[in-house]
C-alpha positions as CSV (number, residue, x, y, z in Angstrom):
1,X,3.0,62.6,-64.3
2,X,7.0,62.7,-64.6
3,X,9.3,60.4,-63.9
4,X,10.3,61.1,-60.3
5,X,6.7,61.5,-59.3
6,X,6.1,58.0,-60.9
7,X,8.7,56.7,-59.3
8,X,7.9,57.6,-56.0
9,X,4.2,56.5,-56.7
10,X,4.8,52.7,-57.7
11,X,7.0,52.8,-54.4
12,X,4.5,53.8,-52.4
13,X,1.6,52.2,-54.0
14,X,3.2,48.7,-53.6
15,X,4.1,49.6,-50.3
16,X,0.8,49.9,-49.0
17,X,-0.4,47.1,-51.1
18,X,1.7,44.7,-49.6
19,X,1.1,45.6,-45.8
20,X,-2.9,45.2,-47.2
21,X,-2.6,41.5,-48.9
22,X,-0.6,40.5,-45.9
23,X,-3.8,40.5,-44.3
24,X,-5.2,37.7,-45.9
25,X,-2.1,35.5,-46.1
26,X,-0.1,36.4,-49.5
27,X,3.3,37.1,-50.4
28,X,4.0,41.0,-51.3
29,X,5.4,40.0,-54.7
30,X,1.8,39.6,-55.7
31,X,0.4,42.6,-54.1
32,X,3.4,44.5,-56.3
33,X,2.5,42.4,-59.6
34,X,-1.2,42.9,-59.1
35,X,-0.7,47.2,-58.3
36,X,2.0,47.2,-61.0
37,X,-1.4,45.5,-63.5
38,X,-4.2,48.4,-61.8
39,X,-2.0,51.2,-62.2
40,X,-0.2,50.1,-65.6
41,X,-0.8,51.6,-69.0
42,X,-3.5,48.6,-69.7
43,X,-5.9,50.2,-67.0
44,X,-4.8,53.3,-64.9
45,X,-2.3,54.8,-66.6
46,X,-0.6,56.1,-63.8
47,X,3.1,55.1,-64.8
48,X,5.1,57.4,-66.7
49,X,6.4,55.5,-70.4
50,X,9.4,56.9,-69.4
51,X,9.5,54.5,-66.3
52,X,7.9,51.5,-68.0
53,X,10.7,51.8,-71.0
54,X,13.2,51.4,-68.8
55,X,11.9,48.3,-67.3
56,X,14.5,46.4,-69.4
57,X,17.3,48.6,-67.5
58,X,15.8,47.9,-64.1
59,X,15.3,44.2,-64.9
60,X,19.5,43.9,-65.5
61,X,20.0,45.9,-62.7
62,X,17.7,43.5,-60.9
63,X,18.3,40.1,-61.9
64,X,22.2,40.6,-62.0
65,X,22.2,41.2,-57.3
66,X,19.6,38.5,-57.7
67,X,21.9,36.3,-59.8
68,X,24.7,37.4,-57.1
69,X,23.3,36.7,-54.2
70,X,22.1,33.3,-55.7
71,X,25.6,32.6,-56.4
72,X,26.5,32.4,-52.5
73,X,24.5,28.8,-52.5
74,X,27.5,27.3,-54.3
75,X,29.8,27.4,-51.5
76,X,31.9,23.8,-51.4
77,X,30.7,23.9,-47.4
78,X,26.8,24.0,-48.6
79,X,27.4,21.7,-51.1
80,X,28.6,19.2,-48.0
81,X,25.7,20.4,-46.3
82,X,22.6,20.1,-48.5
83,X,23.5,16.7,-49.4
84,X,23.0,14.0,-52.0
85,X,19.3,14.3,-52.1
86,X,18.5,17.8,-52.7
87,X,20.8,17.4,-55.4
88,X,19.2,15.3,-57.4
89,X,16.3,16.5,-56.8
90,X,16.5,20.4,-57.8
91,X,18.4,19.1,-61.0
92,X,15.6,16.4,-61.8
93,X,12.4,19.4,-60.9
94,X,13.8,22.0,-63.0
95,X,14.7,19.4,-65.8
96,X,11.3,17.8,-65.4
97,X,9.4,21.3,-66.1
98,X,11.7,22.3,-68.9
99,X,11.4,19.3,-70.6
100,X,7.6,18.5,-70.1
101,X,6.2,21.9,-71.0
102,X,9.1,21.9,-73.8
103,X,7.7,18.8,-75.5
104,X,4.2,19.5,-74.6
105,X,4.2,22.9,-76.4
106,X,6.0,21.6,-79.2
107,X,4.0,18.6,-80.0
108,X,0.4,19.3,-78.3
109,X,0.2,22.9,-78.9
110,X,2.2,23.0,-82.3
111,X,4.1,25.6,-81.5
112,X,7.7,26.3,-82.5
113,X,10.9,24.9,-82.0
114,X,12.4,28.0,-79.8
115,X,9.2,29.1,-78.3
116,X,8.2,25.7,-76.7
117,X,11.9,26.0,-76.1
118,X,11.7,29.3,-74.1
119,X,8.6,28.1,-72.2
120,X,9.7,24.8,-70.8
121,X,13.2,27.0,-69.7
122,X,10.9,29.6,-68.0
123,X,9.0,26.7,-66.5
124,X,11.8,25.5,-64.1
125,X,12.0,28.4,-61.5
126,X,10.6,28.4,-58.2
127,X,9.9,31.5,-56.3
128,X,11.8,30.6,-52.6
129,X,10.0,33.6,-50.9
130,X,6.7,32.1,-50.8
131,X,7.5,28.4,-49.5
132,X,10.0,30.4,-47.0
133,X,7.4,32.5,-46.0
134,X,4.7,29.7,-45.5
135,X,7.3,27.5,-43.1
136,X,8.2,30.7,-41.2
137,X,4.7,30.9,-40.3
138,X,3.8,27.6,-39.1
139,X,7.6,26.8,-37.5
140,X,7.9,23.4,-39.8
141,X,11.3,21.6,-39.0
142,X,12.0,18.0,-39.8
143,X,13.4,16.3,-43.0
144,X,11.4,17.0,-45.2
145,X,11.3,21.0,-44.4
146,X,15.3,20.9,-44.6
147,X,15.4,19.2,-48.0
148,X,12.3,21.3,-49.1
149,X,14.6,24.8,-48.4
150,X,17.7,23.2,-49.6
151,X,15.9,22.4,-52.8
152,X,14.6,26.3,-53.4
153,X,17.4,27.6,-52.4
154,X,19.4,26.3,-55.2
155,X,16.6,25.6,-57.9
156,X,16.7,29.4,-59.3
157,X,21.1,28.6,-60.3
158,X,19.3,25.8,-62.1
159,X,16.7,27.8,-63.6
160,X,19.7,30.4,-64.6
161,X,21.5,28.3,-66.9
162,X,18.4,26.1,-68.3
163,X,17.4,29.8,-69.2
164,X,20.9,30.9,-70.6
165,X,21.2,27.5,-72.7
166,X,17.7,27.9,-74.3
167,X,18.0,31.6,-75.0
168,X,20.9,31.1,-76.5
169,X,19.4,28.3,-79.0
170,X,16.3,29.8,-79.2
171,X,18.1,33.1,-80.8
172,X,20.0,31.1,-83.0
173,X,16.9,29.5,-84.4
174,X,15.4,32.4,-84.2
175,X,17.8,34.4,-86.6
176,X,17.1,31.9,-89.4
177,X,20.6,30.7,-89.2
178,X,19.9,28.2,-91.8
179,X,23.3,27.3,-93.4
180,X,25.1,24.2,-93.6
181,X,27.0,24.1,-90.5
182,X,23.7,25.8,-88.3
183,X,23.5,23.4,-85.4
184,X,27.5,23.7,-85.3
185,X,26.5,27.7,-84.8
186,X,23.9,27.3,-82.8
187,X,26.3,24.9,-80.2
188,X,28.8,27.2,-80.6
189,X,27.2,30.4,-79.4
190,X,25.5,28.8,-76.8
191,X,28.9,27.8,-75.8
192,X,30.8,31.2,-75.6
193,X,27.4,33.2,-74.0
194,X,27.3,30.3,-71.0
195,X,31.5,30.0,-70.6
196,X,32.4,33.2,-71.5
197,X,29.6,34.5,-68.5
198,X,31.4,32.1,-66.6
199,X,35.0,33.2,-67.5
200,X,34.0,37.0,-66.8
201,X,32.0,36.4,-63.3
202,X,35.2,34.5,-62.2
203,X,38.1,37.3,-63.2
204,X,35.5,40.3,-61.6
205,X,35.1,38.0,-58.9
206,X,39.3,37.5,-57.9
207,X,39.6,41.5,-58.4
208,X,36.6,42.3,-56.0
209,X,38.6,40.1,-53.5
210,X,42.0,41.3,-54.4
211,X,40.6,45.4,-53.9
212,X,38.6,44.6,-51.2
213,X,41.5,44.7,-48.7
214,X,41.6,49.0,-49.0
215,X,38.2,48.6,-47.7
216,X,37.4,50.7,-44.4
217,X,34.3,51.3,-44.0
218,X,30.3,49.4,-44.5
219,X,29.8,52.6,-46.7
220,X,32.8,51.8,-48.8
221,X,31.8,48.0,-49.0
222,X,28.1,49.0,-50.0
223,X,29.5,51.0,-52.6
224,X,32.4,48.8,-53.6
225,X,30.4,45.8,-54.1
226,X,27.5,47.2,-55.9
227,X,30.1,48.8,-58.4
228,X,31.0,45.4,-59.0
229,X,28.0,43.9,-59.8
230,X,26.6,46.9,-62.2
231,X,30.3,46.7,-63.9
232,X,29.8,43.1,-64.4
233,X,26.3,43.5,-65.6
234,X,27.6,46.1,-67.6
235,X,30.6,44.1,-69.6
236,X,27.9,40.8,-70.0
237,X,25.6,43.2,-72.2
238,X,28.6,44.7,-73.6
239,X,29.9,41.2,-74.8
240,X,26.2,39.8,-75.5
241,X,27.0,37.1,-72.6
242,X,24.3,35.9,-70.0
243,X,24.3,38.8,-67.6
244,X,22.3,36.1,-65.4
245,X,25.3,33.5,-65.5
246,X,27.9,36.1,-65.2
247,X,26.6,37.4,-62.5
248,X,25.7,34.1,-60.4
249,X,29.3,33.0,-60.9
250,X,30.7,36.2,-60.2
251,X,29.1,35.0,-56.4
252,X,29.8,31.6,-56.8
253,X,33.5,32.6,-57.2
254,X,33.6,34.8,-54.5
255,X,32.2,33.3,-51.9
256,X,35.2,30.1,-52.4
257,X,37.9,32.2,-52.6
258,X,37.2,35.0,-49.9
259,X,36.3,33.8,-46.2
260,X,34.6,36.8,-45.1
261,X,32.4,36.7,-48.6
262,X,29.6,36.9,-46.6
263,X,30.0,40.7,-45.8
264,X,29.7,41.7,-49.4
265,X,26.4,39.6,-49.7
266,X,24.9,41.5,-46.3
267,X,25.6,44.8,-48.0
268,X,24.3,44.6,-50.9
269,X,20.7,43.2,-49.2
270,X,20.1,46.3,-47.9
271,X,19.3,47.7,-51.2
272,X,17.2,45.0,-52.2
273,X,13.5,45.5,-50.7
274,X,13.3,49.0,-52.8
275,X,14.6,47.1,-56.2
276,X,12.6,44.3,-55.6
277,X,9.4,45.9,-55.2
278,X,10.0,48.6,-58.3
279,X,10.9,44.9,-60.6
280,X,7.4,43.5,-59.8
281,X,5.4,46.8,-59.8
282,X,6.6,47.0,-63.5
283,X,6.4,43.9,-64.2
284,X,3.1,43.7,-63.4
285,X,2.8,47.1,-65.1
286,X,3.8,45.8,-68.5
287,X,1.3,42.9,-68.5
288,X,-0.9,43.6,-71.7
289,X,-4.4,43.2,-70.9
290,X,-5.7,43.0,-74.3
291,X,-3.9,39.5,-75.6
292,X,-5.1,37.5,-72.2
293,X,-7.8,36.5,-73.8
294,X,-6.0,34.6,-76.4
295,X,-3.7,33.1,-74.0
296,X,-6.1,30.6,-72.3
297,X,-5.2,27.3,-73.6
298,X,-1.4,28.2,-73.9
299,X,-1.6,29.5,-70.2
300,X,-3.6,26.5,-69.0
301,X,-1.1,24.0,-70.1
302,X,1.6,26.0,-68.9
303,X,0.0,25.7,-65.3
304,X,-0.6,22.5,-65.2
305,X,2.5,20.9,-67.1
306,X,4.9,22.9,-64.9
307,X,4.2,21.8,-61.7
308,X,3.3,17.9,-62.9
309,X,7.1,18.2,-64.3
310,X,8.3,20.0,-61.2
311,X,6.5,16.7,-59.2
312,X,7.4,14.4,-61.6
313,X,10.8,15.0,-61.8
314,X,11.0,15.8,-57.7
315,X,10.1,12.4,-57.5
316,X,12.5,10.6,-59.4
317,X,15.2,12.3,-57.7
318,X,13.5,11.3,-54.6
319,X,13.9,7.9,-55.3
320,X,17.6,8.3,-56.8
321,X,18.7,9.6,-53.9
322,X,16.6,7.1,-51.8
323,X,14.9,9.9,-49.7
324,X,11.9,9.7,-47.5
325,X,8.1,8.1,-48.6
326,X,6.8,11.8,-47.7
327,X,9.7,13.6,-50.0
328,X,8.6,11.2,-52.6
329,X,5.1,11.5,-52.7
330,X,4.8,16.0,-51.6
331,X,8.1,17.8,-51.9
332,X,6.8,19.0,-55.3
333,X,3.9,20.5,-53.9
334,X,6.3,23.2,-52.3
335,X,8.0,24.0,-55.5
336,X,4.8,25.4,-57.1
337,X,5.2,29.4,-56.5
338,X,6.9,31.2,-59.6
339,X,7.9,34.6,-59.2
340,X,11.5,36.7,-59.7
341,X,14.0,34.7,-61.8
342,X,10.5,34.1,-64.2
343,X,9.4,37.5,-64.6
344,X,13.1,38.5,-65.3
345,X,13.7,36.0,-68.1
346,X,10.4,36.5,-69.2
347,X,11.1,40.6,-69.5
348,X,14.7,39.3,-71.4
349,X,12.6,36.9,-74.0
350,X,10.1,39.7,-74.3
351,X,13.4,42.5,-75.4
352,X,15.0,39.9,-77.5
353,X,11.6,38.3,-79.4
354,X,9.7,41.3,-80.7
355,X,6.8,39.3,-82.8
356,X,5.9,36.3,-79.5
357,X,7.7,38.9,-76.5
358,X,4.4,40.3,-75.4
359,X,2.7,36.9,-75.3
360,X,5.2,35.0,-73.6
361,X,5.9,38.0,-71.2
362,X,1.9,37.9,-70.3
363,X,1.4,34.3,-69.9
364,X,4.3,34.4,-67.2
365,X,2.8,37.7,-65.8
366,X,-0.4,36.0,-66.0
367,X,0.6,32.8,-64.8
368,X,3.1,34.1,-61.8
369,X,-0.2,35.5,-60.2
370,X,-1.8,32.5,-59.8
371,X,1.0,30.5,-58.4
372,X,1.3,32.9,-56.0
373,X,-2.0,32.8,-54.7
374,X,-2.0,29.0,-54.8
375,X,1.3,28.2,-54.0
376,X,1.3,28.8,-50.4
377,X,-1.8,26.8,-50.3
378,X,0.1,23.9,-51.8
379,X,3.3,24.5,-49.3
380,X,0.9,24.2,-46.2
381,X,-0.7,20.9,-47.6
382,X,2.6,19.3,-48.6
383,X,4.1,20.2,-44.6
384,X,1.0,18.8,-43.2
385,X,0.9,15.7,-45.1
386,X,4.7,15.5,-44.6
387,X,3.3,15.7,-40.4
388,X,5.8,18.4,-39.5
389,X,3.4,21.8,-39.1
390,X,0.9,22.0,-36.1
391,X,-2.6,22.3,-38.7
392,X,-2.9,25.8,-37.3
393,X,0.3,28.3,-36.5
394,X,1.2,29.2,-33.4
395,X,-1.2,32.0,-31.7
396,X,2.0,34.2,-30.9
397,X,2.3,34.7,-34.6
């Protein structure tokens, strides 16, 4: 099979296999990731190699409009908006998974320094589509649903630099940079991937806005803005920054310094369903079958130590920011689904970690599947217990 025909395959394929899952309830992303595992080189072998090597490509090209578009969240009117609460709570959940499964794989499992370090940052996204998905359907409103979507729409920026952070330790250690001054190194590299990602998104962002005034047409904006975005991709590898950072600031910036922002980040969603599902195909694609078996008591601790952090630390900034009994007790339940901002940092660690890249990859793979099936499960609960979904949706629906 060549590469266009492959293409045009996994497209298909996880077409289909979406509008077929939706039957029963489940989010596309893991109709893509399970047809991206059945038609994968570990059974089918119906994807070219020259598509599945250029997952890491795909996975920048990817990650940097998801990173964009996340960046739009960071608006100083949303920040008024969301409020104290869902604040402290997004920053508490993702800390809470990053440092449980951190210290968990460290001292239970006895794994390494930057491994357990890599795990616990992989641990604190939260896949918004699912939870959206499940309140759609049943038409929950009330307090709790508002700080619930406030809190996943902001917990992937988290996720973004608890990822960049620990990647860029994690390499250091890595490396064996054992000298005298090493932590000095490792501090200081961290320092200049996370603010020089930061410098660059914000100088691409101020001459998108600046250009943008020859704009004329929705074609031109399409085109314009996307340019953008693969440029700054582009100088973040160039300059080993965070492409992920880089790229969410480049939004961040944008959308507080340009009032009609907003038309850039409508463009560029019209390119996204295609991307999206070509991502989770291969990422499902380059799960390798033949290690799961020695991942089951790393991948069951990595199930269950994620969401108690994600709970545990929801909590605390429940009651910091003296929100509701409900909030308290089920918000974390909503934050259990783990799919896009995962896979993609998972796909990075597995291109930068040659000798533990495949295992971490696979347990996330692995691990992403059955969040997905469950985490919509959990999301009903919490809403019901919360008392603000009907316990069956609307006929109409």
């Amino acid at each position: 099979m060549n590469t266009i025909l492959g293409l045009g395959f996994i497209l298909l394929i996880g077409l289909f296999s979406a509008r077929l899952i939706n039957k029963i309830k489940f989010p596309a992303v893991t109709a893509y990731l399970l047809s991206g595992i059945l038609i994968g080189p570990s059974v089918f072998k119906l994807i070219p190699n020259d598509v599945i090597s250029a997952s890491g490509l795909i996975s920048n090209i990817v990650l940097g409009i998801i990173a964009f578009g996340i960046g739009q969240n960071f608006s100083r009117d949303n920040f008024r908006k969301i409020g104290r609460s869902v604040i402290w709570i997004s920053v508490l959940e993702a800390c809470g998974a990053w440092i449980f499964v951190t210290l968990v794989f460290l001292i239970i499992l006895r794994q390494p320094f930057y491994l357990s370090l890599l795990f616990g940052a992989l641990s604190s996204a939260t896949a918004p589509a699912a939870t959206v998905m499940v309140i759609r359907e049943y038409r929950a409103k009330g307090n709790f649903t508002d700080t619930l979507l406030g809190v996943v729409a902001i917990d992937d920026a988290w996720c973004l630099i608890i990822f960049a952070i620990s990647l860029a330790i994690s390499q250091a250690i890595y490396a064996h940079m054992l000298a005298t001054f090493f932590l000095i190194k490792v501090f200081l590299n961290s320092i200049l991937s996370i603010f020089g990602a930061f410098i660059l998104g914000g100088i691409v962002a101020t001459l998108l806005a600046y250009l943008s005034r020859y704009l004329r047409t929705q074609t031109e904006l399409l085109i314009f803005t996307l340019g953008f975005v693969f440029l700054n991709i582009g100088i973040a590898i160039w300059l080993n920054l965070s492409v992920l950072l880089a790229n969410m600031f480049l939004g961040a910036t944008l959308v507080n310094i340009n009032k009609s922002s907003f038309n850039f980040f409508d463009s560029i969603k019209t390119l996204d369903p295609p991307l999206f599902l070509l991502f989770f195909v291969l990422a499902g694609a380059n799960l390798e079958i033949s290690i799961l078996g020695k991942l089951g008591l790393i991948g069951l601790v990595y199930l269950i130590f994620r969401v108690m952090g994600k709970m545990i630390g929801a909590g605390i900034g429940a009651r910091i920011s003296g929100a509701s009994r409900s909030i308290k007790r089920y918000l974390g339940l909503g934050l259990v689904p783990q799919a896009g901002v995962a896979l993609g940092c998972a796909l990075i660690a597995k291109n930068d970690f040659p000798n533990v890249g495949s295992m971490i990859f696979t347990t996330i793979i692995a691990t992403t599947v059955i969040y997905e099936l469950i985490g919509p499960l959990c999301t009903k609960y919490a809403l019901q217990k919360a008392g603000e979904i009907l316990i069956e949706p609307p006929k109409n629906i």
